[in-house]
N, C-alpha and C positions, 0 to 999 in steps of 0.2 A: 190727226186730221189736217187741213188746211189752214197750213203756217204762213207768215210774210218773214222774211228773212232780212237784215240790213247790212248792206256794203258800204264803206265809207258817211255813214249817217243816212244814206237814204234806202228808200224802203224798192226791194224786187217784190218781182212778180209772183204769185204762188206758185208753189209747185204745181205741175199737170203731170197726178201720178194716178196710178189705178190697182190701190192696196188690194191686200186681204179682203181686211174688213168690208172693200167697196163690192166687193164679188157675188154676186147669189149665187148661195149652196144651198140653202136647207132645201130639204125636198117637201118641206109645208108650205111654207113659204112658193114656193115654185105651182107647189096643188092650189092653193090658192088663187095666185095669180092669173094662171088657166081658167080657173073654176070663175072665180068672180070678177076678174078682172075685163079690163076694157082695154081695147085697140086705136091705134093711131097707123092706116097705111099711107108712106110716100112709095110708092113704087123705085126700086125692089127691097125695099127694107119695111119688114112690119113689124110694130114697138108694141108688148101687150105691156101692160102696167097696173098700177093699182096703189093708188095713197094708203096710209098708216099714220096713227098716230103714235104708234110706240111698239116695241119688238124687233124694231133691226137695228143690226149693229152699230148703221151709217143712216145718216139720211138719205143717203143714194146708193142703191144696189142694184147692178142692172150683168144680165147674163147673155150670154151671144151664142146662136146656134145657127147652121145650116142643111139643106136636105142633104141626107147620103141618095138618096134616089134620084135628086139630080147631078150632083157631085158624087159618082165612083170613087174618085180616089181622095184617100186622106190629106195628102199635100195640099190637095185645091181646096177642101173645105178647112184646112186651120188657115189655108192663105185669105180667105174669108175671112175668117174668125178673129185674125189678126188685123186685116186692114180695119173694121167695124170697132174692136176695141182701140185701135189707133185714133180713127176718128172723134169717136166717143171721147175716150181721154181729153182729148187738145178742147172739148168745147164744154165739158159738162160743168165748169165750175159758175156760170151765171143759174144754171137751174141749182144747183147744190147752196148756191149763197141764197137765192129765194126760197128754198124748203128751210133752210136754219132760221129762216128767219118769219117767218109764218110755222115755225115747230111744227111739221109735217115730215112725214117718210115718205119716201116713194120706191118704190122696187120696179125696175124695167126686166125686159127682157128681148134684147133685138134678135129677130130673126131674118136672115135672107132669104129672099121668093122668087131672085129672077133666075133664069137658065142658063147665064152664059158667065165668066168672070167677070168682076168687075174693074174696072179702074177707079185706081185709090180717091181721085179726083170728083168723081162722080158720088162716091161714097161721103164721103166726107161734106160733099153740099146735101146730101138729100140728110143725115144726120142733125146738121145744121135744121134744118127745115124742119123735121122733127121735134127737135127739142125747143123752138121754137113754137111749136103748136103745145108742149105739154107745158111750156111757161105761162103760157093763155089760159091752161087747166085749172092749175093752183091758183087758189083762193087770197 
């Protein structure tokens, strides 16, 4: 999980990585999440979610999709897929230290909704904004 590592006596930053274990797979899990779960939209990024007390791997497990019906071609939608989980990595460790710490799970799952590509920049603030509202969530 999330280590501090020490250079010369003093202490670095965590790691900003995005394991295995952080990934949703299970496909219950996922039914769930659809099925019971609740939404957060910042335009064009929409986060379904759903708190857990226990059952995931991680405290934080979140998965990323795009429309093939808007995006034809595969390149465009992992370049999605990739910018979203880019974003997502570099910020998600202030909600991951507040689920450790109130012993809470939480499973995400970003989705993009707009039509056109994005730029990384854009993504990456609306992400922010995001994870921001589900820090206001937990308890």
């Amino acid at each position: 999980m999330c280590r501090s590592y020490f250079i010369f006596g003093l202490p670095m930053a965590k790691k900003f990585t995005l394991g295995k274990d952080e990934r949703l797979k299970r496909r219950k899990i996922i039914e769930q999440l659809f099925g019971e779960g609740k939404s957060v939209t910042v335009f064009p990024v929409r986060v379904q979610y759903r708190l857990y007390k226990g059952g995931l791997a991680s405290p934080l497990q979140a998965g990323f999709s795009t429309s093939s019906r808007q995006f034809k071609k595969a390149v465009d939608r992992n370049r999605i897929k990739r910018q979203l989980r880019e974003a997502y990595r570099l910020q998600k460790n202030p909600l991951q230290e507040k689920l450790q710490a109130s012993e809470q799970q939480l499973a995400l799952f970003f989705i993009y909704t707009g039509k056109e590509l994005p730029e990384y920049g854009l993504l990456h603030e609306k992400i922010a904004v995001v994870l921001n509202k589900l820090m206001k969530i937990i308890p």
